[in-house]
GUDOTI-330315 format. One record per residue (C-alpha): residue in one letter; chain; residue number from 1; x, y, z. Coordinates in Angstrom, 2 decimals. Example, Ala and Ser with C-alpha at 12.3 -4.5 7.8 and 13.67 -1.06 7.14 Angstrom:
<lomis>
<lomi><type>A</type><mol>A</mol><seq>1</seq><x>12.30</x><y>-4.50</y><z>7.80</z></lomi>
<lomi><type>S</type><mol>A</mol><seq>2</seq><x>13.67</x><y>-1.06</y><z>7.14</z></lomi>
</lomis>
This chain:
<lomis>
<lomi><type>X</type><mol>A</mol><seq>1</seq><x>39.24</x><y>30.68</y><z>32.11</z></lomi>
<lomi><type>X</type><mol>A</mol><seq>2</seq><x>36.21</x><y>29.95</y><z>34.39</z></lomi>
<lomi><type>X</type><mol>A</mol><seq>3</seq><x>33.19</x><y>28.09</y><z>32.60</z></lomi>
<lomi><type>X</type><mol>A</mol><seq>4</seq><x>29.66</x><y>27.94</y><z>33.12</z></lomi>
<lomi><type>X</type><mol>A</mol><seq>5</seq><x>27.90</x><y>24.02</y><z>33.44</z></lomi>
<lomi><type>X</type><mol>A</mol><seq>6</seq><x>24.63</x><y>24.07</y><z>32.28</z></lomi>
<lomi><type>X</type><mol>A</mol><seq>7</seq><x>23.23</x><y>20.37</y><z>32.14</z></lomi>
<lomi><type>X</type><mol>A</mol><seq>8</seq><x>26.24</x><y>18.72</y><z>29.90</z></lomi>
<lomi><type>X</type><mol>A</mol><seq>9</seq><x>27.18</x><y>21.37</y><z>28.15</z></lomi>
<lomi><type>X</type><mol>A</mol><seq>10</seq><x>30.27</x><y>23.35</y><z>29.08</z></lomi>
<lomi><type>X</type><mol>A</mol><seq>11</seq><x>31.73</x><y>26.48</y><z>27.70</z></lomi>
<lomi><type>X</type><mol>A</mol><seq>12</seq><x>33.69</x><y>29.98</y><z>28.60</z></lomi>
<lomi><type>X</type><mol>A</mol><seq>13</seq><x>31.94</x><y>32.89</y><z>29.72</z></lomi>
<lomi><type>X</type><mol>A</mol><seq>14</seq><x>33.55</x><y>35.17</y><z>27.57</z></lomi>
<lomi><type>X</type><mol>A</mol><seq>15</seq><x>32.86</x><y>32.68</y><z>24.28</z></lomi>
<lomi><type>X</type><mol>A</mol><seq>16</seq><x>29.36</x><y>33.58</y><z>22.33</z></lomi>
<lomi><type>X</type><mol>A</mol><seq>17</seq><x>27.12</x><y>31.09</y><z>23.36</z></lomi>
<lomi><type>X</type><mol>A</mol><seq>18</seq><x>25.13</x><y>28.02</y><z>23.06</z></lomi>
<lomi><type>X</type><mol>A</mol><seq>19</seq><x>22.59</x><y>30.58</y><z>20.56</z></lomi>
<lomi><type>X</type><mol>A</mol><seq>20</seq><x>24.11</x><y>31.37</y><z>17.52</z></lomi>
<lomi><type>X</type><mol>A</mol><seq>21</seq><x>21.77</x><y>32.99</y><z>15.89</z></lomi>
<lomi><type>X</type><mol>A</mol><seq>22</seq><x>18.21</x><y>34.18</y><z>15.82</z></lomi>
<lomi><type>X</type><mol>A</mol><seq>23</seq><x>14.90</x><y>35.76</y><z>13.73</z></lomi>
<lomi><type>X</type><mol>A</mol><seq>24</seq><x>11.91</x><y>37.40</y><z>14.49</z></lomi>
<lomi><type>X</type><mol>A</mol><seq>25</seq><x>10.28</x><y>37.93</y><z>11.06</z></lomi>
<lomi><type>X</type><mol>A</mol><seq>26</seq><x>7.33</x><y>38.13</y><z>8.74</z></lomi>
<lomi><type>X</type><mol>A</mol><seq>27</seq><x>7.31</x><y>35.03</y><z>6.64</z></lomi>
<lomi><type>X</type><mol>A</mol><seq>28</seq><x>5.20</x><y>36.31</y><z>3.42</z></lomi>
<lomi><type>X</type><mol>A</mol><seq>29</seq><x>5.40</x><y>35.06</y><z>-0.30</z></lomi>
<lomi><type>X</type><mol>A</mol><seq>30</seq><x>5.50</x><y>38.59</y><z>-1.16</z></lomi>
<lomi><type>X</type><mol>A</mol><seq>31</seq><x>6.79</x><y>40.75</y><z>1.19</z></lomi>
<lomi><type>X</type><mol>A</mol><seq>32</seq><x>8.83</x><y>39.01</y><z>3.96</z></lomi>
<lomi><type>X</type><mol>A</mol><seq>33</seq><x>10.72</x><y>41.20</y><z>6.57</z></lomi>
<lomi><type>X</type><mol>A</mol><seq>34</seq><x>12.92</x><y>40.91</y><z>9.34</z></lomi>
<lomi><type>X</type><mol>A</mol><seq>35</seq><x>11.43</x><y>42.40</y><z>12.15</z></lomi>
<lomi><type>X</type><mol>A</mol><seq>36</seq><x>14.54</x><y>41.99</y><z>14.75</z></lomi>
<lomi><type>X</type><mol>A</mol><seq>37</seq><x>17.43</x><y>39.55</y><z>14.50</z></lomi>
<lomi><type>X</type><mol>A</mol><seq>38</seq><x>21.22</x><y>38.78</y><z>15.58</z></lomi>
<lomi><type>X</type><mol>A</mol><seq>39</seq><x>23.91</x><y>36.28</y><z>14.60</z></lomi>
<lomi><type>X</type><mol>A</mol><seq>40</seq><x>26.71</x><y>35.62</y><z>16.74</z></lomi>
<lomi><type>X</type><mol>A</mol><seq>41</seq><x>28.39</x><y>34.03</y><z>13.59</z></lomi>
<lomi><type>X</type><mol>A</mol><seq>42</seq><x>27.73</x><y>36.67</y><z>10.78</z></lomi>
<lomi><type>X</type><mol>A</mol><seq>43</seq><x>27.61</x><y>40.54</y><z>9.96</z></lomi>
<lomi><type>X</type><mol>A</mol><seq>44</seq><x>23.67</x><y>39.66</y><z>9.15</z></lomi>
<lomi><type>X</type><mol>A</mol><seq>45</seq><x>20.76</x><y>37.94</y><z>8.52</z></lomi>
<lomi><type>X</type><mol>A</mol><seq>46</seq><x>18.33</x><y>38.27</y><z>5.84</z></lomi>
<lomi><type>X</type><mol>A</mol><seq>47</seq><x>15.21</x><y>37.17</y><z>4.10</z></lomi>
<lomi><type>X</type><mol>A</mol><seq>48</seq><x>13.43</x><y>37.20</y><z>1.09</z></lomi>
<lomi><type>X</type><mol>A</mol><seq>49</seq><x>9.60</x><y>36.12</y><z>0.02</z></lomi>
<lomi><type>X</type><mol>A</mol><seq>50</seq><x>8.89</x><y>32.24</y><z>-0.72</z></lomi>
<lomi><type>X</type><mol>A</mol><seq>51</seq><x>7.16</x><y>30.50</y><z>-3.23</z></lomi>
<lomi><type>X</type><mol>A</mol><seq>52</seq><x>3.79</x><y>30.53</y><z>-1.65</z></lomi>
<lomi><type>X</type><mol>A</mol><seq>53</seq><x>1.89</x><y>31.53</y><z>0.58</z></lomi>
<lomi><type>X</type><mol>A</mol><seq>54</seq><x>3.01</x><y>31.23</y><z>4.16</z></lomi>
<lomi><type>X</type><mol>A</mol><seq>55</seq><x>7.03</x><y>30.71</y><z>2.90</z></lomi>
<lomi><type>X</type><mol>A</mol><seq>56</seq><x>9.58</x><y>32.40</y><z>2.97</z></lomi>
<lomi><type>X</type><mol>A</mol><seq>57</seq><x>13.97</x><y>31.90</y><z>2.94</z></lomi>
<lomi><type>X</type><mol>A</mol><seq>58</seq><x>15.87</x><y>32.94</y><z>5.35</z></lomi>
<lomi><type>X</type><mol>A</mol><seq>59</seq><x>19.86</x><y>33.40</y><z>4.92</z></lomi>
<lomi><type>X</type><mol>A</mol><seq>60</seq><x>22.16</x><y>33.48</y><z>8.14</z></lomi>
<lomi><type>X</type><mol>A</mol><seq>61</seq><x>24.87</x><y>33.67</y><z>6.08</z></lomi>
<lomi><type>X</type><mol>A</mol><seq>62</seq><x>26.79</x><y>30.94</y><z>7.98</z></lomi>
<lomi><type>X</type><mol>A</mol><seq>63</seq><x>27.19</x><y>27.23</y><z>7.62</z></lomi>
<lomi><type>X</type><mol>A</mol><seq>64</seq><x>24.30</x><y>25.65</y><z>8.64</z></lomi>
<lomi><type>X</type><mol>A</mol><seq>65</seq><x>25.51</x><y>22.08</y><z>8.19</z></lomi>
<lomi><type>X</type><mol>A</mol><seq>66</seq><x>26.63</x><y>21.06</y><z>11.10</z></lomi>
<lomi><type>X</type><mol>A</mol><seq>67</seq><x>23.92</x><y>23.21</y><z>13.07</z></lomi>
<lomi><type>X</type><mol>A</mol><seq>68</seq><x>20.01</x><y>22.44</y><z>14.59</z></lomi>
<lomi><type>X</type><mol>A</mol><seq>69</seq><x>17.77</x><y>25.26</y><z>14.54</z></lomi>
<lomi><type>X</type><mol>A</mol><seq>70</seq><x>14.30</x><y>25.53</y><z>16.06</z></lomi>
<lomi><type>X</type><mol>A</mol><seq>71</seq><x>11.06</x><y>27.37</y><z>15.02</z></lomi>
<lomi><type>X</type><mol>A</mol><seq>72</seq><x>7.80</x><y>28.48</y><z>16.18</z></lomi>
<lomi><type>X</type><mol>A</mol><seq>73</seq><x>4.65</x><y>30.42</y><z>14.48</z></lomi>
<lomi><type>X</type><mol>A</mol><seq>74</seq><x>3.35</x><y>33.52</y><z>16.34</z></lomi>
<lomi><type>X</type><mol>A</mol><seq>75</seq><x>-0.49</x><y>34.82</y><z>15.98</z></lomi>
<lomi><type>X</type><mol>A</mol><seq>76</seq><x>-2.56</x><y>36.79</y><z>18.82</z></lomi>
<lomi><type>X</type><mol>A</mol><seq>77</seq><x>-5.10</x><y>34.29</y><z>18.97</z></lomi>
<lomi><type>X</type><mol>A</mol><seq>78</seq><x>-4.87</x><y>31.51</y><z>16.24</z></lomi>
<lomi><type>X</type><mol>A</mol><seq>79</seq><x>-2.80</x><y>28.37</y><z>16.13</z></lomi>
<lomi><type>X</type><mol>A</mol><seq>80</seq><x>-0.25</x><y>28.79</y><z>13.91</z></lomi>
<lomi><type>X</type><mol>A</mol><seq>81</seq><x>3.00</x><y>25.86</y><z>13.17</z></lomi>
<lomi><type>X</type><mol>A</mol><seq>82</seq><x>5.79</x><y>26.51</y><z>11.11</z></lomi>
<lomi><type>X</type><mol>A</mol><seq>83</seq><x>8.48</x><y>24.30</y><z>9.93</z></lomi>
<lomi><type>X</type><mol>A</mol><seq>84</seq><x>12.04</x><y>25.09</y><z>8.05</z></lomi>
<lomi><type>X</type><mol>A</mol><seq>85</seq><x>14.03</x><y>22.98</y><z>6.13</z></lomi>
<lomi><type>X</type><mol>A</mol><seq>86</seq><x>17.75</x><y>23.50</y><z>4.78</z></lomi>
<lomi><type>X</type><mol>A</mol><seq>87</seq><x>17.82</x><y>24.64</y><z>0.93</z></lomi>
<lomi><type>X</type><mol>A</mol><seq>88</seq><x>21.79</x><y>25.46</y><z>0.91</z></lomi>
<lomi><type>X</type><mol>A</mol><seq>89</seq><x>24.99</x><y>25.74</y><z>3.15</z></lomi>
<lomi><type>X</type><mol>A</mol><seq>90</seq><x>23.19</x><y>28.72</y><z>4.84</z></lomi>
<lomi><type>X</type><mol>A</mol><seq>91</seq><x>19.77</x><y>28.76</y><z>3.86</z></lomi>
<lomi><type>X</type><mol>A</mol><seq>92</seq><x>16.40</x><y>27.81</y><z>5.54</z></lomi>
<lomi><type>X</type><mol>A</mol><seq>93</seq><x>13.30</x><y>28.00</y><z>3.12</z></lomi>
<lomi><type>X</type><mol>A</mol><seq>94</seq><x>10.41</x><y>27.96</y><z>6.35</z></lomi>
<lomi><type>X</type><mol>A</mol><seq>95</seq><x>6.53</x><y>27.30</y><z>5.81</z></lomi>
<lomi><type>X</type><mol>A</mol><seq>96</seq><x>4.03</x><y>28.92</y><z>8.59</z></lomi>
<lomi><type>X</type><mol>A</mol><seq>97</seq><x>0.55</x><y>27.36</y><z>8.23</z></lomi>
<lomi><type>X</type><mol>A</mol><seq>98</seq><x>-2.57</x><y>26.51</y><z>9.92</z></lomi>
<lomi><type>X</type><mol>A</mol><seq>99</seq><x>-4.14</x><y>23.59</y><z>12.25</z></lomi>
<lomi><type>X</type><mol>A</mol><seq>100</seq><x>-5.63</x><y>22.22</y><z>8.54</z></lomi>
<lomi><type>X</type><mol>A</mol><seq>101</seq><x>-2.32</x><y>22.67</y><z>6.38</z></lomi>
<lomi><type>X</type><mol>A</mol><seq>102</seq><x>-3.04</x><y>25.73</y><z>4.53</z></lomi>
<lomi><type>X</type><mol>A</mol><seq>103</seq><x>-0.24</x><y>28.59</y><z>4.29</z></lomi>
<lomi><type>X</type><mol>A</mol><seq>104</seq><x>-0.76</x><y>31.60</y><z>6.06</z></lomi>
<lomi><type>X</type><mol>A</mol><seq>105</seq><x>1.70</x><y>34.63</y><z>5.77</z></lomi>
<lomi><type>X</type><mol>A</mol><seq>106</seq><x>2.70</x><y>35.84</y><z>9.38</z></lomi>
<lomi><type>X</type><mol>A</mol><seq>107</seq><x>5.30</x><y>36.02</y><z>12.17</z></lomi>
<lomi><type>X</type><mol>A</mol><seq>108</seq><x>7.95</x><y>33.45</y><z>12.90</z></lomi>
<lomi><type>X</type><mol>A</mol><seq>109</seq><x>10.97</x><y>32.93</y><z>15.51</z></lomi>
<lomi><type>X</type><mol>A</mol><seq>110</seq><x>14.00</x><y>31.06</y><z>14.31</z></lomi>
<lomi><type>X</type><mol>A</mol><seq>111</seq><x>16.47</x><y>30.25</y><z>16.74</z></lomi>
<lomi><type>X</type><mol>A</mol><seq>112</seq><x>19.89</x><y>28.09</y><z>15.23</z></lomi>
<lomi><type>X</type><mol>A</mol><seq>113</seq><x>22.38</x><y>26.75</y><z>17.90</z></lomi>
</lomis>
């Protein structure tokens, strides 16, 4: 099989990838959605509303444990953070807020090598 070098990491073309799965979604307390996503490990990912504002869960219905995952707020024109934590085997409860700490419902990217 050939293989593909990208800094130290090696691995077959025809295996899935370095990504193994990733979100764009709406991270809401009361109506979180799943705007477009894929797993390379699973049949799906989904989410449901958090306990506040500005969090949400998201379940990629894979292991997680041995995993690092990455994620980023989105807004037009305001700074927005977000940052996820593991809840369960396959489970990331996420929190998007502003520059002062407050939650703020809105778009997030999850990305879990």
């Amino acid at each position: 099989n050939s293989s593909q070098t990208l800094n130290s990491n090696c691995e077959v073309q025809t295996e899935d990838g370095l990504v193994k799965a990733s979100v764009f979604a709406r991270c809401d307390s009361t109506g979180s959605t799943i705007h477009r996503s894929f797993s390379r490990l699973s049949n799906s990912v989904t989410i449901s509303g958090g306990s506040a504002v500005g969090r949400c869960v998201i379940d990629f219905n894979f292991s997680l444990d041995d995993r690092y995952w990455q994620a980023t707020g989105s807004h037009a024109s305001q700074t927005r953070d977000v940052t996820c934590y593991q809840i369960s085997t396959q489970q990331l409860e996420c929190y998007r807020y502003t520059t002062n700490g407050a939650g703020a419902d809105g778009d997030i990217m999850v990305t879990v090598n």
